[in-house]
C-alpha positions as CSV (number, residue, x, y, z in Angstrom):
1,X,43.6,34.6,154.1
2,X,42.7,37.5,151.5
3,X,40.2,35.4,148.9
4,X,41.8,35.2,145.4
5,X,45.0,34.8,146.0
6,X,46.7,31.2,145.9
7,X,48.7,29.9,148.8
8,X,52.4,30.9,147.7
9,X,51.1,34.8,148.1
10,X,48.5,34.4,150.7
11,X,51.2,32.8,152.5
12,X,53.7,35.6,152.2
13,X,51.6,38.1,152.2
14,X,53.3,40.4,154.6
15,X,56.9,40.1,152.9
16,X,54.6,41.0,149.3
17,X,53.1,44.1,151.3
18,X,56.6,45.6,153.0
19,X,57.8,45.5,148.8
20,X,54.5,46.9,147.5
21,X,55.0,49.6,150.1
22,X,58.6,50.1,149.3
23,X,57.4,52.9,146.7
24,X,55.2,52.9,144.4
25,X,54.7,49.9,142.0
26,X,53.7,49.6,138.2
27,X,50.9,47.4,137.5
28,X,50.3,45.4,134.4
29,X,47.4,44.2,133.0
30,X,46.5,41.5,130.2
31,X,43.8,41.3,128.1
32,X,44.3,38.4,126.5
33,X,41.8,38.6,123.3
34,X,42.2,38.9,119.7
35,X,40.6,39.3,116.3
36,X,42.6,37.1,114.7
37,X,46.1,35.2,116.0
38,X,49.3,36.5,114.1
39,X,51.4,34.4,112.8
40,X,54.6,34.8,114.7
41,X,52.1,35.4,118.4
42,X,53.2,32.8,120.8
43,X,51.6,35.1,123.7
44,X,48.5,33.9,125.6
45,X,45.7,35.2,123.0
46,X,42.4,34.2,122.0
47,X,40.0,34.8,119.9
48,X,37.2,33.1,121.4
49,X,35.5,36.8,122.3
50,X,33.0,34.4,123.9
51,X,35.1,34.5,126.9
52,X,35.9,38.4,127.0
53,X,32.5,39.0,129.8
54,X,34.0,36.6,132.2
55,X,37.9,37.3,131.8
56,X,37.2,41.0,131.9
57,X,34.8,40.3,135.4
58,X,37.9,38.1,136.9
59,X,40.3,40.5,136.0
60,X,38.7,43.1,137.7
61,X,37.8,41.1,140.7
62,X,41.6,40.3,140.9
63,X,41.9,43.9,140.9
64,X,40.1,44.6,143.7
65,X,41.4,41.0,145.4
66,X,45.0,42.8,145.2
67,X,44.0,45.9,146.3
68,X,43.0,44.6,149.3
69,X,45.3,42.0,149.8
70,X,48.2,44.5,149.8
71,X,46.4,47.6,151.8
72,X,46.0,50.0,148.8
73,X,49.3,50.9,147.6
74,X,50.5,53.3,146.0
75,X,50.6,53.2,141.6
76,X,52.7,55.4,139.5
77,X,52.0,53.4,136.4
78,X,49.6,51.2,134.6
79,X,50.1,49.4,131.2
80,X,46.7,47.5,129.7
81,X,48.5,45.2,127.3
82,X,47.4,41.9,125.1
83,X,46.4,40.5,123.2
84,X,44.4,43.2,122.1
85,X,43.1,45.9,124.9
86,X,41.3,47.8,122.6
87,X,38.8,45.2,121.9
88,X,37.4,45.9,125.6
89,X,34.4,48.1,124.7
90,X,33.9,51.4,126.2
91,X,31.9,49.9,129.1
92,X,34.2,47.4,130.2
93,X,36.9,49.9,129.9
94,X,35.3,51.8,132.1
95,X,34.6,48.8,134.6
96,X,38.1,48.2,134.9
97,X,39.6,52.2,135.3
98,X,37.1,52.5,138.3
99,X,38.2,49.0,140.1
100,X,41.5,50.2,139.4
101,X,41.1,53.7,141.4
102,X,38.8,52.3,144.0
103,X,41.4,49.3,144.5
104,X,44.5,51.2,144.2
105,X,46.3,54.8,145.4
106,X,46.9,56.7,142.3
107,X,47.8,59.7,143.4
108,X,51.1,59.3,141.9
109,X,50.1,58.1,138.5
110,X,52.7,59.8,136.2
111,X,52.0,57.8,133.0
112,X,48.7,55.1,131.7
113,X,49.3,53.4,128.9
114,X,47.3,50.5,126.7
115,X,48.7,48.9,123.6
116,X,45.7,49.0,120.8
117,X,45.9,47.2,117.0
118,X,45.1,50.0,114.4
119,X,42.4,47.8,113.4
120,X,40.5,47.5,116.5
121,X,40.4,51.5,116.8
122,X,38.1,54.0,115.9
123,X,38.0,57.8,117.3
124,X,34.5,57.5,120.1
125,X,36.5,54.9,121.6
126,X,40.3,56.5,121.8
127,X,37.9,59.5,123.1
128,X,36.9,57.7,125.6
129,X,40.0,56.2,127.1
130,X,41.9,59.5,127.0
131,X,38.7,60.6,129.2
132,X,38.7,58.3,131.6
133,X,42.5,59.0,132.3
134,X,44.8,56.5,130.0
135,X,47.1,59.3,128.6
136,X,49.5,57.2,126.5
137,X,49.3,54.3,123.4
138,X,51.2,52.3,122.0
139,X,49.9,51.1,118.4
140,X,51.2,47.5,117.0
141,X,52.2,48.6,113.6
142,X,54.7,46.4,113.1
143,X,55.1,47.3,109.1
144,X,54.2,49.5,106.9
145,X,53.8,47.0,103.9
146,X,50.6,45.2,103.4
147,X,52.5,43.1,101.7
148,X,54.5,42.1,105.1
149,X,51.6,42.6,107.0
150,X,49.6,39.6,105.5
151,X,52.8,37.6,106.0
152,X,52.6,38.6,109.4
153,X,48.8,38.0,109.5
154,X,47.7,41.6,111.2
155,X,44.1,42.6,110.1
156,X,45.4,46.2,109.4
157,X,47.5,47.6,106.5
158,X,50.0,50.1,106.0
159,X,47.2,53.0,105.6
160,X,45.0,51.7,107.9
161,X,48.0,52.1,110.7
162,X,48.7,55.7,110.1
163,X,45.1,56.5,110.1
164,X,44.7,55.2,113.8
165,X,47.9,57.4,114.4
166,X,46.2,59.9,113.6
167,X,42.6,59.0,115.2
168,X,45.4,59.0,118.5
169,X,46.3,62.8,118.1
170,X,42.5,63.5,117.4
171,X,41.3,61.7,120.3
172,X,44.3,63.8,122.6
173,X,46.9,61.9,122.8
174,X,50.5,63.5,123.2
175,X,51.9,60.5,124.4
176,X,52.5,58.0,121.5
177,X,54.3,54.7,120.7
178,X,54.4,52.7,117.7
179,X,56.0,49.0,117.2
180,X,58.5,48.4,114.2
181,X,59.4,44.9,113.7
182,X,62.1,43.8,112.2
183,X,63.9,39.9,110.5
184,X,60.4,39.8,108.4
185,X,60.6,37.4,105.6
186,X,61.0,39.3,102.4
187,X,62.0,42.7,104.7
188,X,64.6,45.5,103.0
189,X,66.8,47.2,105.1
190,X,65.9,50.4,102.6
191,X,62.1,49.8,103.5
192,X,62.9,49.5,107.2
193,X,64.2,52.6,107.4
194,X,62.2,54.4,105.4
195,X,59.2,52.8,107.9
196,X,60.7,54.7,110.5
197,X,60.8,57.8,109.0
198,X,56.9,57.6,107.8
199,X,56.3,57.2,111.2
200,X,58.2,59.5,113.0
201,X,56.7,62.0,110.6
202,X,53.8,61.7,112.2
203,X,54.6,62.9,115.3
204,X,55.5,59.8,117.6
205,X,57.4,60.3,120.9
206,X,58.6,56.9,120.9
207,X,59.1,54.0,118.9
208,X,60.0,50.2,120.0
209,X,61.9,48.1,117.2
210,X,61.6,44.4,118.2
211,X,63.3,41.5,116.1
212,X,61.0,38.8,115.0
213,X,61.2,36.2,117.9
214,X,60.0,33.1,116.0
215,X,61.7,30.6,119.4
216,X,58.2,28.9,120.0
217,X,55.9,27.3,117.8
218,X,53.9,29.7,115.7
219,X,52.8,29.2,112.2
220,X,55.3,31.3,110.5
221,X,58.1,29.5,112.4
222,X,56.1,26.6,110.4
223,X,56.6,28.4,107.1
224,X,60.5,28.6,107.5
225,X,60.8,25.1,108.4
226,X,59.3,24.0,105.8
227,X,61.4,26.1,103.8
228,X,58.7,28.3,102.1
229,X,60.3,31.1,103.6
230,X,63.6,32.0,104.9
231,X,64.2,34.8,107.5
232,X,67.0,37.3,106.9
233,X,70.7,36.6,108.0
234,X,72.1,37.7,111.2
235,X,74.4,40.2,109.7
236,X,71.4,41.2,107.3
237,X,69.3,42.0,110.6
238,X,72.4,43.7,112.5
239,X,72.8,46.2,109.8
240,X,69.2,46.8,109.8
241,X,69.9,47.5,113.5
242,X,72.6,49.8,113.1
243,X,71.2,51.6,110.2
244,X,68.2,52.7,112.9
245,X,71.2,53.4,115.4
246,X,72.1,55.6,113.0
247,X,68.9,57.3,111.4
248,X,66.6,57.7,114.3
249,X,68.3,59.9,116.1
250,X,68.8,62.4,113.3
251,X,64.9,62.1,113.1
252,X,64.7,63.0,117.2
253,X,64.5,59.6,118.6
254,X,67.4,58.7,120.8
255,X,68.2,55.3,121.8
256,X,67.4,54.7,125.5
257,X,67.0,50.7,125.5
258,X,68.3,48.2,123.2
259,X,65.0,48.3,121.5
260,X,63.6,51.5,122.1
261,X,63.9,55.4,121.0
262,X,62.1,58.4,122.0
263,X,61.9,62.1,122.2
264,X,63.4,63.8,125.5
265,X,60.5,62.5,127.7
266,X,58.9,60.3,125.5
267,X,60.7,57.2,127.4
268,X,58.4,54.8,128.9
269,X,58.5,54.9,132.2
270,X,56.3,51.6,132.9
271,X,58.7,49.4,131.3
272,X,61.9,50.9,132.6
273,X,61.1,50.0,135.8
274,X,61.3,46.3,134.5
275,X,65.3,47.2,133.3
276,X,65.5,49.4,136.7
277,X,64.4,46.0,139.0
278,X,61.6,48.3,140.3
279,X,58.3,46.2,141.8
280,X,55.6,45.7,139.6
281,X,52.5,43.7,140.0
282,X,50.9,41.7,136.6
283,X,47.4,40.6,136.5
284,X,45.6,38.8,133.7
285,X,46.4,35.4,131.7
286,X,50.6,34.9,131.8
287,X,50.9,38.2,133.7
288,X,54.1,38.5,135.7
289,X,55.2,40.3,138.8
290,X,57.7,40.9,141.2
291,X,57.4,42.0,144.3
292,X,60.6,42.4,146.7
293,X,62.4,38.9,145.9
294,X,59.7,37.3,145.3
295,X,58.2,36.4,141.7
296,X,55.6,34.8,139.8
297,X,53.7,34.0,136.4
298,X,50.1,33.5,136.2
299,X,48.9,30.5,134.4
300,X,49.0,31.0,130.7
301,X,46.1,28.4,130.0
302,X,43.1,31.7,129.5
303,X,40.1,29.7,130.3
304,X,42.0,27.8,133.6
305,X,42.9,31.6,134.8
306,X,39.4,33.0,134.2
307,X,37.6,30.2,135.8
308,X,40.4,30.6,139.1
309,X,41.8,27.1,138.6
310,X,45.0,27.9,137.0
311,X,48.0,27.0,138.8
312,X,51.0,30.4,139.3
313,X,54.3,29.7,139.0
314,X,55.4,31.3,141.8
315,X,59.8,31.4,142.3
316,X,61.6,33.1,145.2
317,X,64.6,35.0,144.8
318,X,68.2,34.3,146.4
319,X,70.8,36.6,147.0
320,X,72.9,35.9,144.2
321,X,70.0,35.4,141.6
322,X,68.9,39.1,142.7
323,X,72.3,40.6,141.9
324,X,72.7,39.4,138.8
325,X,69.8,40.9,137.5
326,X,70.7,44.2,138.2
327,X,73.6,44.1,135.3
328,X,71.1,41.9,133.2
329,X,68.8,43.9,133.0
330,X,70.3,47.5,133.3
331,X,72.4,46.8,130.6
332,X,69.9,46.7,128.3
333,X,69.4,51.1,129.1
334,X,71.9,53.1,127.3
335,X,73.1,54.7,130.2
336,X,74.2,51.3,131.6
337,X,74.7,50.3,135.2
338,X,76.3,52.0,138.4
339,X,78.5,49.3,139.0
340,X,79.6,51.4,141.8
341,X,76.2,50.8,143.9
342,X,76.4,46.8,142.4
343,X,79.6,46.8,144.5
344,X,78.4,48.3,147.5
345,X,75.3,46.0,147.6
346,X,77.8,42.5,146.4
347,X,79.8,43.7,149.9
348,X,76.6,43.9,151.8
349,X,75.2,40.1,150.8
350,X,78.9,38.7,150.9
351,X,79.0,38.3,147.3
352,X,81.9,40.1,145.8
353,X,83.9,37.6,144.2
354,X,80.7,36.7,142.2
355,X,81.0,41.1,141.3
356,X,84.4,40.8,140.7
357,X,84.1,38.1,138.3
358,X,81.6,39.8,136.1
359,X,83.8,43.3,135.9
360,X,86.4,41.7,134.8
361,X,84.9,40.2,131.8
362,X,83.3,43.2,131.5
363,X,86.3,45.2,130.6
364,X,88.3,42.6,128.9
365,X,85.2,42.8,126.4
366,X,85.7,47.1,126.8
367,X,88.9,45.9,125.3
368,X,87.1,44.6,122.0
369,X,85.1,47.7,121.8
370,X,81.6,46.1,123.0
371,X,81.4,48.0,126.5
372,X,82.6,51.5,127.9
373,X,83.5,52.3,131.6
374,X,82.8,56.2,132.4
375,X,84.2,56.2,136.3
376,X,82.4,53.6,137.7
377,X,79.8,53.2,135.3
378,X,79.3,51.1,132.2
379,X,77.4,50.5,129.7
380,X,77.4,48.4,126.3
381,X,79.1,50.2,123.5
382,X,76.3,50.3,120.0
383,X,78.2,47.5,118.7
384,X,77.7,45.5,122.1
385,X,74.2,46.6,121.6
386,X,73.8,44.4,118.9
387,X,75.7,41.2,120.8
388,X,74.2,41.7,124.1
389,X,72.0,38.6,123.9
390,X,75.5,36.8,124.2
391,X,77.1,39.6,126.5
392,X,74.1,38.8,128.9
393,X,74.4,35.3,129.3
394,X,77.1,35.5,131.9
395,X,74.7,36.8,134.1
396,X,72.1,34.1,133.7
């Protein structure tokens, strides 16, 4: 047994390794440390920087546990997200990009990205990253209102974030991503947009708008319930939505995801291979990964993980479960699914009728405008776009 890994991978080790050598796999890493805990963050975060030696040292040895464990295969992308990865200082930065080439093949690397808060940042330490290889960042602005920002409890402000953009371009970075957020308390649709076009000025190949997701416990989710706040309507949100639909690509963003835009190239290619289905392996606090059919989550509880006591959640795939998630996820990419190729494979695992069931739904709903069929494509229509939470649930 490889040391590291728990019994429901040790013990399918070889069916993980046939996957991981498919072609190459993304791999995810969490670094689960904060300043300060946003308001809205259900994610597993700390900020008990106490624990950052250890977690970092674990991290790494699961790095090279993995590496070993499935024979040194092959990476085409990495993503360091958080928490907060740019509170790893330059040394343990370091630390972790040699495990990572010593562990893993990355002769194919085509994109390395790490998420960084424009209040953790400074220029000696983007420097650094861009030398030791990460070549893309993706800053949490989230706002540009300090106004919103304190409501959201981020330790930057509006000034603060486009002066890390441009510590990003200094430091070398051509590759750049920035986070909108959008269903704030107290938000304008006029200020949304005008958000977007501040920071597309700058340069940005990519931006991500997310809709507050206030499902868990958090404190703001606190706020509303108590009725000191109120979030925005639905239809107040959707024509937020559709206003960006409508404005970023006149600014040279075009959509490619439900919730992302970016210059020709600027796409991410790490997280389309989540929409794609593509293998991936997630280390770190909550990390995911899937591998072939099977999938797991590791535990969420940060000290448990760091100390290796923390129990995976560990799920293997059946036939039908792995169809569906073609259309569920592929749906969310603009250019929509081959529903050709679903048929094809439905044939091959004896599952047609379950195909068949979904297309026809699907076009009764091209019918009210919310999908389009091109040949044997489809996609959701910008309208569906902004109903696909509901247009996804038969697939669940």
């Amino acid at each position: 047994m490889i040391p590291d890994l728990p019994p429901p991978l040790a013990e399918r080790l070889s069916g993980l390794r046939i996957a991981a050598r498919s072609e190459p796999i993304g791999l995810y890493l969490h670094v689960p440390f904060c300043l300060d805990r946003c308001t809205y963050c259900s994610f597993a975060t700390t900020r008990d920087r106490s624990l950052q030696p250890q977690t970092t040292a674990r991290l790494i040895a699961q790095v090279r546990a993995w590496g070993a464990a499935l024979d040194r295969p092959a990476v085409d992308t990495l993503y360091l997200g958080g928490g907060t990865p740019s509170l790893l200082s330059a040394r343990e930065l370091a630390d972790l990009t040699t495990a990572l080439h010593d562990a893993f093949d990355l002769t194919p690397l085509v994109e390395a990205t790490f998420e960084a808060n424009p209040g953790t940042v400074d220029l000696a330490w983007l420097q650094g990253a861009r030398d030791l290889g990460w070549d893309r960042v993706s800053l949490g602005v989230q706002a540009l209102d300090d106004g919103l920002l304190g409501r959201l409890g981020r330790i930057h402000g509006a000034a603060q974030a486009l002066d890390a953009l441009d510590l990003t371009l200094q430091a070398g970075f051509r590759r750049r991503s920035a986070d909108l957020m959008v269903g704030i308390p107290g938000q304008s649709l006029s200020k949304v947009v005008e958000d977007a076009r501040t920071l597309t000025a700058t340069g940005i190949d990519h931006l991500s708008v997310y809709l507050l997701d206030l499902d868990k416990a958090c404190p703001l989710r606190a706020e509303i319930d108590a009725g000191r706040l109120a979030l925005p309507s639905e239809d107040e949100v959707a024509d937020v939505f559709e206003a960006l639909q409508e404005e970023l690509p006149r600014l040279g963003l075009a959509p490619y995801e439900i919730s992302n835009y970016a210059r020709p190239g600027g796409e991410s290619i790490h997280n389309t291979r989540y929409w794609e289905r593509r293998p991936y392996l997630g280390l770190g606090p909550s990390a995911a990964s899937q591998l072939g059919d099977f999938r797991w989550t590791e535990s969420s509880v940060i000290p448990a993980w760091t100390e290796g006591r923390g129990e995976l959640d560990f799920q293997e795939l059946d036939a039908a479960e792995t169809l569906a998630e073609i259309p569920l996820l592929g749906l969310r990419l603009h250019r929509g699914v081959d529903w050709g190729a679903l048929h094809r494979k439905a044939e091959a695992l004896n599952l047609r009728p379950l195909c068949d069931g979904w297309e026809a739904r699907l076009r009764a709903l091209a019918k009210e405008g919310l999908t389009v069929w091109e040949g044997d494509r489809v996609r959701l229509s910008a309208r569906g776009m902004l109903m696909s939470n509901g247009i996804l649930q038969m697939f669940v």
